[in-house]
N, C-alpha and C positions, 0 to 999 in steps of 0.2 A: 858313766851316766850319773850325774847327782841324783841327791834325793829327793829333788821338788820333784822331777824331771819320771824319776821313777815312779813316785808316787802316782802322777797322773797320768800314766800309761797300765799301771794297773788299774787304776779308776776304771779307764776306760777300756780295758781290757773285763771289768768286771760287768760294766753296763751291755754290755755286748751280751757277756754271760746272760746275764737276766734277763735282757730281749729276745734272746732264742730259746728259751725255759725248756721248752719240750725239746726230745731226742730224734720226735719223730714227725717230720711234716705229711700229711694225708692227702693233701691237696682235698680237703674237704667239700663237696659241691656247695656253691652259695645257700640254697635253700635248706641246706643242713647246719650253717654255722649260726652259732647267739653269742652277741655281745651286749656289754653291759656299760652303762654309765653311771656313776654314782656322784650325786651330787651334797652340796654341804643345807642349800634351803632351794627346793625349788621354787621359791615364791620372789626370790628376788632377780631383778633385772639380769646381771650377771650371769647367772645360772638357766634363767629362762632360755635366754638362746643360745646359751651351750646346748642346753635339752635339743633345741631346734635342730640344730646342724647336726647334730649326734645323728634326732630321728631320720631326718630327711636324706641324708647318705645311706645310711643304712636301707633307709630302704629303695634308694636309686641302684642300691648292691644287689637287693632282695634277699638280703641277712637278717634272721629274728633279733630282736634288739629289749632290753630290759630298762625300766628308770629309775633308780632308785633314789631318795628324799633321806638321807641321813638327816635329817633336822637338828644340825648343830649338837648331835647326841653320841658321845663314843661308843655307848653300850648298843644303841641301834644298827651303828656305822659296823662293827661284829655280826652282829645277828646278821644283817643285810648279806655282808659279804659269805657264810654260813650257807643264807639262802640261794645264792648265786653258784657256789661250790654245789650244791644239791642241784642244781639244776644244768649242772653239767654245760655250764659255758665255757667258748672260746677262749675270751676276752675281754679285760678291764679297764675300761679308764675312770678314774675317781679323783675328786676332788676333794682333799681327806681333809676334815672335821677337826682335827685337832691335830697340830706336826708332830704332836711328842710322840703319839700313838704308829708315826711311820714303819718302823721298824716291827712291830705286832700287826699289822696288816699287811706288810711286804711279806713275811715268814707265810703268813694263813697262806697268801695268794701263790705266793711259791712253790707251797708244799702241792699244793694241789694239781702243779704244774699246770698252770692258767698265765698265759702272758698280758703284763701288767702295763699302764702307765699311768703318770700322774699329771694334774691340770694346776696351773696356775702358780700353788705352791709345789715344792719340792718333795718327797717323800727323802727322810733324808736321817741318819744314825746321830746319835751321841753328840758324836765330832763335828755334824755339820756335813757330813760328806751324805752324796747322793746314792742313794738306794736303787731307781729303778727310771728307765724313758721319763723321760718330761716335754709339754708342750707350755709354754708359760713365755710373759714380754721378758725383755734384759731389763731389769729392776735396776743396772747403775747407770746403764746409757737412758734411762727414760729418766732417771733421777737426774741426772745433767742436764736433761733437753726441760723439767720442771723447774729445776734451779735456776734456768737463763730466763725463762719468762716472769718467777718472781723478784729477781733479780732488777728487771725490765721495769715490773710494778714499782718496787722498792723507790727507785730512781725517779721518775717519770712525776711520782708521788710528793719526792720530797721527805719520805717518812722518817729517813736518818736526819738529816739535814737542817730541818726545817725544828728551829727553837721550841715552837708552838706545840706539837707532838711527840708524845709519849711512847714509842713503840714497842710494840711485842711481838714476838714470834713464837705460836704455838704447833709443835709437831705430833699430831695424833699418832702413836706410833702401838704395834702390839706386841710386846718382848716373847709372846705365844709363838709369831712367825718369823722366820728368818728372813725370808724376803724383803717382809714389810719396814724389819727395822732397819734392815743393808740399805731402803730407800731411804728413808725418812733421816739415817743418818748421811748419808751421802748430801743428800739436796742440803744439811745443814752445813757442811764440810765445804762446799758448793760456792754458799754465799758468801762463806768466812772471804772464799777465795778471790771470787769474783768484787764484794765489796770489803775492801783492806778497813777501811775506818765502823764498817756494822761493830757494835758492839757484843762481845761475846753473852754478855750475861743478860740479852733482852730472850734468848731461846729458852722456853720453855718445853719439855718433856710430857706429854699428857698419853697416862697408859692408858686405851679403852679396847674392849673387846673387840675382835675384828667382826663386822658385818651387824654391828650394833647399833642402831639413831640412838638411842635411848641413855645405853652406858655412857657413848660416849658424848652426850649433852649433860649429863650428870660430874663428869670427869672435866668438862669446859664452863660448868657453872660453879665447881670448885677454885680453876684456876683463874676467874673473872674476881671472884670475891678474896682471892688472896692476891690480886692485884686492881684495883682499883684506880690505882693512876695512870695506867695503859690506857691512852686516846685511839689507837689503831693497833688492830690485829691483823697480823699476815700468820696464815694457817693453812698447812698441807697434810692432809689424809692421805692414808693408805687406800680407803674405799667411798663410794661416795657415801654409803650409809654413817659412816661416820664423820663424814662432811656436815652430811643432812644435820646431826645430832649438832656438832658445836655450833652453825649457824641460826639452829633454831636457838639457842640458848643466847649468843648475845642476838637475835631477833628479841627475846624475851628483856633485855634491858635499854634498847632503842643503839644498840651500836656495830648492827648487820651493815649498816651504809658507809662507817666507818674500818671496815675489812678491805683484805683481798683473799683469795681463794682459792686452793687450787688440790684435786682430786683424781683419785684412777676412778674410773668407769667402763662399761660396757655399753657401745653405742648401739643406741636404741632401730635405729634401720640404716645396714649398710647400704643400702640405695639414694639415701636421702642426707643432708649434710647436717649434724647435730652442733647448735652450739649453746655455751652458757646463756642464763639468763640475763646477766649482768657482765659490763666489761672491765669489769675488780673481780670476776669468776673467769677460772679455766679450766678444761679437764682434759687428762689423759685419757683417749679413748682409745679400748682394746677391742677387736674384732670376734668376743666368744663366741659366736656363729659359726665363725671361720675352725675357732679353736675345735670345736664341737665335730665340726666335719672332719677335720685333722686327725683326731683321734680314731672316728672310725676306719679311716684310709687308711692309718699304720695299723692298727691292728688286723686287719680285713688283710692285707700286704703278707703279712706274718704271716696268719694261717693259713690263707688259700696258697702263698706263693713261697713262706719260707725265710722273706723279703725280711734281715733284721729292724725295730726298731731304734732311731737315731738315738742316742743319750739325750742328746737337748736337741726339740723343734723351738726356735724364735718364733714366737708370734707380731705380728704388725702392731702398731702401735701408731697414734697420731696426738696433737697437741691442740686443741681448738681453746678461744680464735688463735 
């Protein structure tokens, strides 16, 4: 057996371990089990209908259920977990606040023998390797399916081509998360491919916080004024909030009309069909609703049945328009 080969059979020999934590299944009656979700801001869209689908399964289960608002805080995102261990819960799913911190929230949660998963981003060691269950989209196949529609733009546009235009390409990207930056470099790697004659040196690298309008308008109003002779910007975020951020900033020098766009988001109502404002915007829409309900149904599986947690659930994913 080589060694990739082995490596990823212990991987996954390991993730197995972690999903069945406890020694001992109870088959606990439903009205006796509490789980828990933990979120990074509940104020934003993303996160809202994660909450949702969380609540709303749970309580189609008739399982007590906890919500906790780590508010972008690591010393809160402790404490919380603290409070959930004292309250003698089931089961975790979180969406951790900061990835460095993975490994000191997998140990807490382990120790306690509490079975865990993670949302969106990975919970993940040193190396990059995966710590524990994850529910989260494929960040390189959604990077590919982003890269063909600005690709699309690109073309369509004229923005290499055309004498008259100056173009740039800004990648909001957050070296914080691993995810983020495996997209944001992928769709770059993407275009190189797709268009042979793009120029390498019109991408720009723009670090902003993830889940930030603000930093990352501040971080887009940096890279506007140390290029001034960019007539059109093609710009892809990891989140919409830092979409929102660098659009508001060339909004602020009249050259939002002169973009294209393109963003992950959570859709606003899976019953109804979401699309951009603008047909120079497009967004990867994820289903955290779905996610939300996901999570309580592995975990609920687990304790009541034993049932292990997958290493990786794929979540849906779509491209509008």
């Amino acid at each position: 057996m080589n060694t990739r080969l082995l490596t990823l059979v212990i991987l996954y020999v390991s993730l197995t371990v972690f999903s069945c934590q406890r020694n001992e299944i109870t088959h606990t009656p439903a009205s006796e089990i509490k789980l828990a979700l933990m979120v990074k801001r509940s104020d934003i869209q993303w996160y809202k209908k994660q909450i949702k689908g969380f609540e709303n399964r749970c309580s189609q289960l008739g399982v007590h259920f906890f919500i906790l608002d780590n508010k972008m805080d690591s010393n809160l995102t402790l404490a919380n977990i603290d409070t959930l261990i004292n309250r003698k819960v089931d089961g975790v799913a979180i969406a951790v606040t900061n990835q460095k911190m993975s490994s000191l929230v997998v140990n807490r949660i382990f120790e306690a023998g509490i079975p865990l998963l993670s949302l969106n981003y990975k919970l993940i060691d040193k190396q990059g390797r995966q710590l524990a269950p994850h529910i989260g989209i494929d960040y390189k196949a959604s990077a590919e399916t982003a890269a063909g529609w600005l690709a699309k733009k690109i073309e369509e546009c004229s923005l290499i081509e055309n004498p008259s235009i100056s173009p740039g390409i800004a990648q909001l990207t957050s070296p914080s998360v691993m995810e983020i930056t495996q997209w944001t470099e992928t769709i770059r790697k993407e275009l190189i491919k797709r268009i042979p004659h793009i120029p390498k040196e019109i991408f720009y690298t723009v670090n902003s916080p993830p889940n930030d309008a603000a930093g990352a308008m501040i971080a887009m109003q940096e890279l506007l004024a140390a290029h001034p002779d960019v007539t059109h910007w093609i710009i892809y975020a990891g989140s919409s909030d830092e979409m929102e951020g660098a659009l508001r900033a060339l909004d602020q020098i009249g050259m939002k009309q002169y973009s294209c766009a393109l963003s992950i988001e959570s859709i606003k109502d899976p019953e109804k069909e979401s699309v951009p404002s603008s047909p120079q915007e497009a967004v990867l829409f994820v289903d955290t609703y779905t996610q939300g309900r996901q999570a309580a149904d592995l975990l609920y599986r687990y304790v009541t049945s034993g049932i292990p947690i997958p290493p990786v659930s794929l979540s849906p994913y779509r491209i509008s328009p």
